[in-house]
C-alpha angles and dihedrals in degrees: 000000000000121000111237116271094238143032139225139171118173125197121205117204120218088230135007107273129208103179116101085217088067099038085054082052103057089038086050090055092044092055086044100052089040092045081060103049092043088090106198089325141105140222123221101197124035118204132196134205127190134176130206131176091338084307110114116210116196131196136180141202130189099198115214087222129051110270116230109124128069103242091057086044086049096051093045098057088039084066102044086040078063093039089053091067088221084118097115093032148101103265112195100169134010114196122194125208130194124191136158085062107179135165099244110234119239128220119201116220117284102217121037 
């Protein structure tokens, strides 16, 4: 069995929300949910999809460190939620894709 290649996790939003608190919200569960089924690897681009009023606005990231925790993950999509230009309108779902995925490779210490 091979994981897939590429990650995703969408939030739908009961109704279409405005509020950059809510729109934090939804980003912040998404992290969340990916940062768990990352499973021990890392993703090396972050993209976002938003849709709006039947438009979709798309956004992308290649992170310069290996993604594997939520708060970069957080700080990632915060950006390419910025970069979409969905930010003043009516968001009813936000979709985040990981790809790259990779196991990071560890180096013991070299003197011991």
């Amino acid at each position: 069995y091979r994981p897939p290649a590429v990650l995703s996790a969408q939030f739908i939003f009961d109704d279409g929300v405005l509020e950059p608190a809510q729109l934090e919200a939804g980003l912040s569960h998404l992290c969340q949910r990916l940062t768990e089924r990352l499973e021990g690897r890392a993703a090396s681009r972050l993209g976002l999809s938003a849709n709006s009023a039947g438009l979709e606005f798309r956004a992308s990231r290649l992170s310069k460190e290996p993604l594997r925790d939520a708060g970069k993950l957080m700080r990632l999509a915060h950006l390419a939620l910025h970069d979409s230009g969905v930010l003043g309108l009516e968001v009813d779902e936000l979709r985040l894709t990981l790809s790259g995925l990779h196991r990071p490779a560890v180096q013991d210490r070299l003197w011991q």
